[in-house]
C-alpha positions as CSV (number, residue, x, y, z in Angstrom):
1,X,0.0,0.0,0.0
2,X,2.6,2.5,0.8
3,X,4.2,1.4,-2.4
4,X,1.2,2.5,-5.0
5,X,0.6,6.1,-2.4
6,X,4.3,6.7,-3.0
7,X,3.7,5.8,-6.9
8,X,0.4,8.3,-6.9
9,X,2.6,10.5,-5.4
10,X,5.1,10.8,-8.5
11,X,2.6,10.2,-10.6
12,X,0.9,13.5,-9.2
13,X,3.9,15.5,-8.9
14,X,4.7,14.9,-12.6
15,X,1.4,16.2,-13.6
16,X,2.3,19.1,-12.1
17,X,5.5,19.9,-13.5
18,X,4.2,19.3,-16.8
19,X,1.1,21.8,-16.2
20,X,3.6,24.2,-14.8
21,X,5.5,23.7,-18.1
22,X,2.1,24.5,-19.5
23,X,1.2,27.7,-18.1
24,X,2.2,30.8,-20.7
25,X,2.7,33.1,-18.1
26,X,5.6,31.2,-16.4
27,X,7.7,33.4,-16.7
28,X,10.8,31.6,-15.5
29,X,13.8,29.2,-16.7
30,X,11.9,26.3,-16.0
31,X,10.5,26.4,-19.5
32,X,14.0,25.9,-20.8
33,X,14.5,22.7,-18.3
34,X,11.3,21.0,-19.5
35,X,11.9,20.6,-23.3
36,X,11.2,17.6,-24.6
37,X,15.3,16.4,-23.9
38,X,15.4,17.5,-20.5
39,X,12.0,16.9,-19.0
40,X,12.4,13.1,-18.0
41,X,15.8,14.3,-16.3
42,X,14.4,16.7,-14.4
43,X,11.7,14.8,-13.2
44,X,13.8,11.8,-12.0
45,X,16.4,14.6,-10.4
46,X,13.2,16.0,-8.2
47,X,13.5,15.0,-4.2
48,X,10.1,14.0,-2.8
49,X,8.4,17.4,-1.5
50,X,5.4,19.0,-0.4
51,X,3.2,21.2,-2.6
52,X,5.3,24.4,-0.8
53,X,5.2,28.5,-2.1
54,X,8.7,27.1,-3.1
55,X,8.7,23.7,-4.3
56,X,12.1,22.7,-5.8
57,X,10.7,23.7,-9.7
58,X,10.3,27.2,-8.9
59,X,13.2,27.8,-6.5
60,X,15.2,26.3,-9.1
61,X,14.0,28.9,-11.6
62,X,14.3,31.6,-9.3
63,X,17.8,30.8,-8.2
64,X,18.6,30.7,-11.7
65,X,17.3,34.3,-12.7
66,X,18.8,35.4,-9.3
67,X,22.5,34.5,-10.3
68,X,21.7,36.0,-13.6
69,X,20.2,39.8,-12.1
70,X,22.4,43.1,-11.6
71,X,20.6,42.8,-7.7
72,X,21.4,39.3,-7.4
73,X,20.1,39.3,-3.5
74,X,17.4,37.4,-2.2
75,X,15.3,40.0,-1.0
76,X,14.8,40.7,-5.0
77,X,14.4,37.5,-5.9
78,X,11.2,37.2,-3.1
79,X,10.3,40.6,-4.7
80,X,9.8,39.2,-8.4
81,X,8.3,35.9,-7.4
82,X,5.8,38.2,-5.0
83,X,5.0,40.8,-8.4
84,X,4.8,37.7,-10.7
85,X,2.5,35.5,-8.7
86,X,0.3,39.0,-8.0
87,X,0.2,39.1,-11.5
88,X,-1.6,35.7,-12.3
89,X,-4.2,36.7,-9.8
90,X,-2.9,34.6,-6.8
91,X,-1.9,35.4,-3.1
92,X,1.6,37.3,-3.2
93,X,2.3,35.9,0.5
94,X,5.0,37.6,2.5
95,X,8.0,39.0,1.1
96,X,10.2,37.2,4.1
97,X,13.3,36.1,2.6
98,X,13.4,33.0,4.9
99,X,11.8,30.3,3.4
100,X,12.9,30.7,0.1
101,X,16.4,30.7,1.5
102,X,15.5,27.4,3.3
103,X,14.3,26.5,0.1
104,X,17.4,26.9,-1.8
105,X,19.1,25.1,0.9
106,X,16.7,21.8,0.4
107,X,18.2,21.9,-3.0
108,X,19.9,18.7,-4.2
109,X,22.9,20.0,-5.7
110,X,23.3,16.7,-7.8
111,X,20.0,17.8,-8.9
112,X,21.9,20.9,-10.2
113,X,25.0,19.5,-11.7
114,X,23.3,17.0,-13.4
115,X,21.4,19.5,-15.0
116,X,24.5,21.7,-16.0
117,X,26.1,18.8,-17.6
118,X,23.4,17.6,-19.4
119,X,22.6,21.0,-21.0
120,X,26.1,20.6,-22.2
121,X,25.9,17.3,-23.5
122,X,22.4,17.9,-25.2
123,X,24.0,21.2,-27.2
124,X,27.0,18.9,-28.5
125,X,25.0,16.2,-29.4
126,X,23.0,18.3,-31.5
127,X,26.0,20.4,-32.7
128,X,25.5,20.7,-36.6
129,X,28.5,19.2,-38.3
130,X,29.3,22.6,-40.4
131,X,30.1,24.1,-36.8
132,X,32.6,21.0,-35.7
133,X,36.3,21.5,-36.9
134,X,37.2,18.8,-39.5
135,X,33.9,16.8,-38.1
136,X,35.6,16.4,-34.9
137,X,34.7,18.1,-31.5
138,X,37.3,20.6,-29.8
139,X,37.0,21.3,-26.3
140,X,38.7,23.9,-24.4
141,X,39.9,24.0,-21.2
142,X,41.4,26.4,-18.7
143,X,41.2,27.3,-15.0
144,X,40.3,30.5,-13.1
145,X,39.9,31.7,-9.2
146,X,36.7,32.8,-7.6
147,X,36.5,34.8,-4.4
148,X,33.4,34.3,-2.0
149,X,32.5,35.5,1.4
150,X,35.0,36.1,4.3
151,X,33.1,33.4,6.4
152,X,34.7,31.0,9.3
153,X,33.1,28.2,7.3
154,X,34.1,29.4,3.4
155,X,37.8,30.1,5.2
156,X,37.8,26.3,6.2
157,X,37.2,24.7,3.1
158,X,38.5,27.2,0.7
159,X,41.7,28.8,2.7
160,X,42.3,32.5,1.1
161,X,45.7,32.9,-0.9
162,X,48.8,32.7,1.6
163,X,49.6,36.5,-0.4
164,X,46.7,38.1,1.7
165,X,47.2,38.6,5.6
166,X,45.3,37.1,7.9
167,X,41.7,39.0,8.6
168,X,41.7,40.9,5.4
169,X,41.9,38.8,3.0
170,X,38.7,36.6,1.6
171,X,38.3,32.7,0.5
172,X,39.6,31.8,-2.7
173,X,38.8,28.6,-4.9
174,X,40.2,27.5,-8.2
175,X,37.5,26.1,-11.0
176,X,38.7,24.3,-14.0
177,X,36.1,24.1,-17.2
178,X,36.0,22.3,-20.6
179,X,34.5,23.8,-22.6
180,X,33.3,23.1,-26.5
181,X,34.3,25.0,-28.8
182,X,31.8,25.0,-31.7
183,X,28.2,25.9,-29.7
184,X,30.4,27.8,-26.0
185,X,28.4,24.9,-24.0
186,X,30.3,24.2,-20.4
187,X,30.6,20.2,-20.8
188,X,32.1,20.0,-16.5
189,X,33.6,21.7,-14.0
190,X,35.6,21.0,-10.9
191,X,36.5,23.1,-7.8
192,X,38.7,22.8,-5.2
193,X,40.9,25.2,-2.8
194,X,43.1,28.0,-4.8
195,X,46.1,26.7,-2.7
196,X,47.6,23.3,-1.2
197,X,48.6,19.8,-2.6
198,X,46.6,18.3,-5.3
199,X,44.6,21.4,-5.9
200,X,46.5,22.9,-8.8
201,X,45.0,23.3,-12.1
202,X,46.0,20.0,-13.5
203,X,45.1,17.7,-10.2
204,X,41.5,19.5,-10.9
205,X,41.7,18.5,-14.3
206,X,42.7,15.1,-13.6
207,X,38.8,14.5,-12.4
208,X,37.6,15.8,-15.4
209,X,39.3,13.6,-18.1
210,X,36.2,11.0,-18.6
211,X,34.4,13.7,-20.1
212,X,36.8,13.6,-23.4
213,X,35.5,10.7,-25.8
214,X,37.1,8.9,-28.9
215,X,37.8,10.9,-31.3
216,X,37.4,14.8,-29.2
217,X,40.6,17.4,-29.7
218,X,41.7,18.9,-26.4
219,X,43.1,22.3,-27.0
220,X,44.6,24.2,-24.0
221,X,48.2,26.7,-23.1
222,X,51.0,25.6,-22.3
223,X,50.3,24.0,-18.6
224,X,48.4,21.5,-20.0
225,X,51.7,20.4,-22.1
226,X,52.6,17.2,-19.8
227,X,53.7,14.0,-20.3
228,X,51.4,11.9,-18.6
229,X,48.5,14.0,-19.2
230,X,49.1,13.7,-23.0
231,X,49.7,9.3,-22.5
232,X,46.4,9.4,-21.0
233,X,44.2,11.3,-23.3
234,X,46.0,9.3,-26.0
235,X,44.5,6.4,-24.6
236,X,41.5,7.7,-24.9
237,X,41.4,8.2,-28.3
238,X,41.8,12.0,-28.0
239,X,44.2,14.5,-30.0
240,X,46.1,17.5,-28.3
241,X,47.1,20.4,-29.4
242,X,48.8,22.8,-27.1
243,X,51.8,25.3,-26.7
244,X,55.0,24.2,-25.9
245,X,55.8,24.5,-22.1
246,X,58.5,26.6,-21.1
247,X,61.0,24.3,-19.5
248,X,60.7,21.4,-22.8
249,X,63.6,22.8,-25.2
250,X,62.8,22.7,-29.1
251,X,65.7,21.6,-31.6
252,X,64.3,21.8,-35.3
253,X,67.3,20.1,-35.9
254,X,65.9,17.0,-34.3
255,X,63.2,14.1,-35.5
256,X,61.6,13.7,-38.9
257,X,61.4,16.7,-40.7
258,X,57.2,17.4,-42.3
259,X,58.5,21.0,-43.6
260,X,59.9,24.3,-42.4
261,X,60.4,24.4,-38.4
262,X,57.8,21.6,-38.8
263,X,59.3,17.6,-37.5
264,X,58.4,14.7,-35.5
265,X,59.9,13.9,-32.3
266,X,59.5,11.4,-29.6
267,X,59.4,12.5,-25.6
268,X,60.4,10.3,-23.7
269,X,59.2,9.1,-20.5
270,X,60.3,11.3,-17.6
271,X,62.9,9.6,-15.1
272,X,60.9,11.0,-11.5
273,X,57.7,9.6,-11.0
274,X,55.2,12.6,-10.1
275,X,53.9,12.5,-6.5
276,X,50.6,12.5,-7.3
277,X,51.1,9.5,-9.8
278,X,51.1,5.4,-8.3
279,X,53.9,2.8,-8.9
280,X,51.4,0.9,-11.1
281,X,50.4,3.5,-13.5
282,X,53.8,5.0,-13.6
283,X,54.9,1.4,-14.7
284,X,52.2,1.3,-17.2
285,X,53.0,4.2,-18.9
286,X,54.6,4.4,-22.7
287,X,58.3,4.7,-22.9
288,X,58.4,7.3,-25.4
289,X,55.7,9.5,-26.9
290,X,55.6,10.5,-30.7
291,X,54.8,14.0,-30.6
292,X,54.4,16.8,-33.7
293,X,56.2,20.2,-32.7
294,X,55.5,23.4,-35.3
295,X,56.9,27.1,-35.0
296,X,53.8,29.6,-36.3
297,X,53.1,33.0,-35.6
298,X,55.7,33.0,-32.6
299,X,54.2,30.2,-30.8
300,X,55.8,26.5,-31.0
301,X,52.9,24.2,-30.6
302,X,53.0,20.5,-29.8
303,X,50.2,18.1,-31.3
304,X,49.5,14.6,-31.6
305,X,48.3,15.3,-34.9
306,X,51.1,14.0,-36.9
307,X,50.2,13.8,-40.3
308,X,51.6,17.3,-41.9
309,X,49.9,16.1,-45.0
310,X,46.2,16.0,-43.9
311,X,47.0,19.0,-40.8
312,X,49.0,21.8,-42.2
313,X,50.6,23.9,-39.9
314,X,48.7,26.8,-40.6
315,X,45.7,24.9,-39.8
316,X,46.9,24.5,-36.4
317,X,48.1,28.1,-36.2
318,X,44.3,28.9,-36.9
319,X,42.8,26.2,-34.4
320,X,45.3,27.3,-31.3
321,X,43.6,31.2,-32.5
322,X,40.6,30.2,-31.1
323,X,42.1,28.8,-27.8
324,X,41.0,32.2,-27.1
325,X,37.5,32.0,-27.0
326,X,37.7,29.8,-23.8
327,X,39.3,33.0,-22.2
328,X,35.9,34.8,-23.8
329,X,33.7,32.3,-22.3
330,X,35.2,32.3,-18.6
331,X,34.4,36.3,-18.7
332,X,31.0,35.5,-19.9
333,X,30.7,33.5,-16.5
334,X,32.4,35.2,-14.3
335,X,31.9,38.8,-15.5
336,X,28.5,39.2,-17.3
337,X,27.1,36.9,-15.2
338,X,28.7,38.4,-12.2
339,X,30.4,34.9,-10.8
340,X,33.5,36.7,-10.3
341,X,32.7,37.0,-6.2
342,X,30.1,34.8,-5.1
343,X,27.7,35.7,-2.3
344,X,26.4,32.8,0.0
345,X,28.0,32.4,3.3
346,X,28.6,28.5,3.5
347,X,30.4,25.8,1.0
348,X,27.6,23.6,0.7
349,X,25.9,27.0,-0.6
350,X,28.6,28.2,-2.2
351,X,28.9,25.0,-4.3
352,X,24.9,25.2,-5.3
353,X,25.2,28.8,-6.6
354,X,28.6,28.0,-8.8
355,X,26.5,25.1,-10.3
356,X,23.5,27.5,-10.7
357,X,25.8,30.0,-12.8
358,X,26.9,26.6,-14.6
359,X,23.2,25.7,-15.6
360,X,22.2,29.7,-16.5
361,X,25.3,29.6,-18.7
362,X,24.4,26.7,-20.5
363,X,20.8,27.9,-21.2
364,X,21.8,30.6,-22.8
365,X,24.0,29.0,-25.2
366,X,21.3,26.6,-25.6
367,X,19.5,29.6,-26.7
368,X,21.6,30.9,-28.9
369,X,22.1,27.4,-30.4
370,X,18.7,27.8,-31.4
371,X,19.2,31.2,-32.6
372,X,21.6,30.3,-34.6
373,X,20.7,27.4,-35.8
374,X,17.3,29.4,-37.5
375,X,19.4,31.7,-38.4
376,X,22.5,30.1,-40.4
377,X,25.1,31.1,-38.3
378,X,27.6,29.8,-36.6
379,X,27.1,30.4,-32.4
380,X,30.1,31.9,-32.0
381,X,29.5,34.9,-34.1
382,X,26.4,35.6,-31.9
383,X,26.9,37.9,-28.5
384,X,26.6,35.9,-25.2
385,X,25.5,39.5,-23.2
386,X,23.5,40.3,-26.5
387,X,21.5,37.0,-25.7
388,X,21.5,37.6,-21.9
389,X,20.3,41.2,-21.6
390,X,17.4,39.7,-23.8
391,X,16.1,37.1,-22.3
392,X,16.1,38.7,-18.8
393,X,13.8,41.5,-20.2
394,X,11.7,38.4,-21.4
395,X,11.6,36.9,-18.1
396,X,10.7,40.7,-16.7
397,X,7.6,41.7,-19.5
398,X,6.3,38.0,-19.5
399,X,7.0,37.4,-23.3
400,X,8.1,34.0,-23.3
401,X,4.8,31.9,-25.2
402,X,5.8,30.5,-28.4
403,X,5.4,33.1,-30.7
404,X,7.5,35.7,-28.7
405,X,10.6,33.0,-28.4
406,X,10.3,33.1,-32.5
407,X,10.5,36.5,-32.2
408,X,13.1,36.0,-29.6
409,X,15.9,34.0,-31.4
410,X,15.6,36.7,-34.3
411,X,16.4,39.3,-31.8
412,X,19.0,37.4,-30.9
413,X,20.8,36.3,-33.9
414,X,20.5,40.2,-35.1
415,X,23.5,41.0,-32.6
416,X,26.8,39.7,-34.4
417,X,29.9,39.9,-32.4
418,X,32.5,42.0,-34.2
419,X,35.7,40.6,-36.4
420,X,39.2,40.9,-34.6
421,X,41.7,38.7,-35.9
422,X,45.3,39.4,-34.1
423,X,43.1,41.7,-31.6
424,X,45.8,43.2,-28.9
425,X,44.6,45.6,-25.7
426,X,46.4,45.9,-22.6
427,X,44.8,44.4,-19.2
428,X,45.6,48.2,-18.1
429,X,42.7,50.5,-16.5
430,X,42.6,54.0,-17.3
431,X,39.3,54.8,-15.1
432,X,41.3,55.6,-11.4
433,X,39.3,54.3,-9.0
434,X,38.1,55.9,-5.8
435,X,40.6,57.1,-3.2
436,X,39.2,54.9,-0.6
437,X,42.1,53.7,2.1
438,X,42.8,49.9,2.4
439,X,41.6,47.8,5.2
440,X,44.6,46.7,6.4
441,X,43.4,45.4,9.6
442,X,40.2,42.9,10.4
443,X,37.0,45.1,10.4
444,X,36.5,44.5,14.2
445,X,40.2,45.9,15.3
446,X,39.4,48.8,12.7
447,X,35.8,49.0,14.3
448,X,37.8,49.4,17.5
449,X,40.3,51.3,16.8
450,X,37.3,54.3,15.6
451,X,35.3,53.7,19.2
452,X,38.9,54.6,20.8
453,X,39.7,58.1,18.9
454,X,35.9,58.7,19.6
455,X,36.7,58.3,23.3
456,X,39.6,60.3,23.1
457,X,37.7,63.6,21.8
């Protein structure tokens, strides 16, 4: 008996996510997450809940448009869902922040990685073949810091830079993405502290290498130019192409010469095992690795696409180009969508709004998929903020029902990004900001340190 109840249950709670999918004036993300490729997902990732103000569809949604708003607080997300549900005739409620913050807190966040990834996987999939490189699917990758609350509990897990001194300085964490290159869709993540052993950029990538299949080009800098890390994805069935590292010397006058500062060379194995590395797999890896090294455009670049006849070097001159975009992409994340600092007060929380950022990212660039798609364009000549400034005034007039998303992916693909081959600007500022003094001390000795010259007057 408690069996079929828990089977009505589901069953019910299905019926309402799909009427809530329904309703035209839902103004919210959820009517991205229940496409037809999605919807069975996100049912199966819903925990059991009560019929709430916030039941995990509509936090969800909220969260998402949250991360994505200039006033990304909570008080203005209540605010919105308050105006919106006034709107469609129902009781607003309070405008408490408190339960929808519990709400976000009840949250699975497997629920919301799972949903991040799988937006990435469904834009790939259905990546037309005109927007692949040679047929084959590049993915970038690259790391980046985040900085989050000055909390005892961030501070714990996610230790601020050893640079900063203690009280004034904030939590840091590292976070490295692949990213494909054709449709801008964020296939994984991983995070970890900024600092400390097996927390560098390649240990976080290490957890990230199953998400490369047969046949996939991995284009990165320099860092990623390691032994092992190349034997591996080799395995795999996966090409490389990456700069040189700095401390690998380059002799033309080495190898099998393909054509001018153009040869084949083999690496071989290094003699110290790395730390991070067991006996075993040490043991087990290749002697010797045949690798392809070509001088273009001041850059030497190192590929394990060997075949100078079917790859020219120019080819890979204009493929490492494009490295760029990953660079682009990360300042989508972190700078249009404000993910640069992040604003909730615990890890668990902290890890729920990265992932949310994630899964806004990727519906956008599921959007602009579409967009360009209709449109005969390739997605990376459409504008990310273009597509995001958009859809938020969308989500604020209501005009998301069928027709005004038609009219909606015409908007988008309008905005083209602009041409800049060899682009070159300076990461200077000109703007001086304000003359504000430093706090150079924690804000309760500085706090102090103003009630004592008060005293003293």
């Amino acid at each position: 008996m408690t069996h079929r109840n828990a089977q009505s249950d589901r069953h019910q709670q299905q019926k309402r996510i799909r009427r809530r999918a329904q309703r035209s004036t839902d103004v919210e993300f959820f009517n991205l997450l229940t496409g037809p490729e999605l919807l069975e997902m996100t049912e199966s990732l819903l925990p059991d809940h009560r019929e709430r103000l916030y039941p995990p569809t509509v936090t969800l949604s909220m969260f998402i448009k949250q991360v994505l708003e200039e006033d990304g607080s909570c008080q203005q997300a209540v605010n919105s869902w308050a105006i919106q549900r006034m709107g469609e005739g129902l009781n607003p409620r309070s405008v408490r922040t408190g339960a929808y913050c519990r709400a976000r807190q009840r949250l699975p966040v497997e629920m919301i990685t799972t949903l991040a990834r799988r937006s990435g996987e469904l834009l790939i999939r259905h990546a037309r073949r005109d927007w692949l490189w040679r047929g084959r699917a590049v993915k970038l990758v690259d790391g980046t810091g985040i900085s989050m609350p000055d909390t005892l509990e961030n501070q714990a897990r996610f230790p601020q830079p050893s640079s900063q001194a203690e009280g004034v300085g904030f939590p840091m964490s590292r976070l490295v993405a692949v990213i494909c290159l054709a449709t801008g869709a964020l296939v994984d993540a991983a995070m970890g502290p900024f600092e400390g052993k097996g927390h560098s950029e390649l240990d976080l990538f290490r957890g990230l290498l199953e998400r490369f299949c047969v046949g996939d080009v991995m284009l990165a800098d320099a860092l990623y130019a390691n032994y092992f890390l190349i034997a591996r994805l080799q395995a795999q069935g996966v090409d490389v192409v990456f700069e040189q590292h700095g401390s690998r010397n380059t002799d033309f006058r080495r190898g099998q010469r393909l054509g001018p500062r153009d040869h084949r060379v083999h690496w071989e194995k290094p003699r110290q095992r790395p730390l991070w590395m067991t006996r075993q797999d040490y043991a087990s890896a290749p002697a010797t690795l045949e690798m392809r090294e070509v001088a273009v455009n001041g850059h030497i670049l190192v590929t394990t696409l060997h075949d100078a006849g079917e790859v020219h070097k120019r080819e890979l001159a204009k493929l490492y180009q494009q490295r760029w975009n990953v660079e682009v992409d990360l300042r989508n994340i972190k700078t249009t969508m404000a993910m640069d600092v992040l604003r909730c007060k615990t890890p668990a929380m902290i890890e729920k709004e990265l992932w949310t950022h994630l899964l806004a990212y990727n519906l956008i660039r599921l959007m602009m998929a579409e967009a360009a798609a209709r449109s005969g364009v390739h997605p990376r000549q459409l504008s990310f903020k273009h597509t995001a400034q958009l859809w938020i005034q969308c989500l604020a007039h209501g005009a998301v029902t069928e027709p005004h998303q038609t009219t909606l992916f015409r908007l988008i693909a309008q905005r083209k990004v602009g041409q800049r081959p060899g682009r070159i600007e300076p990461r200077l500022c000109k703007r001086r900001p304000k003359s504000s003094r430093w706090l150079k001390v924690p804000r309760h000795v500085a706090r102090q340190q103003i009630q004592q010259k008060a005293n003293m007057l």
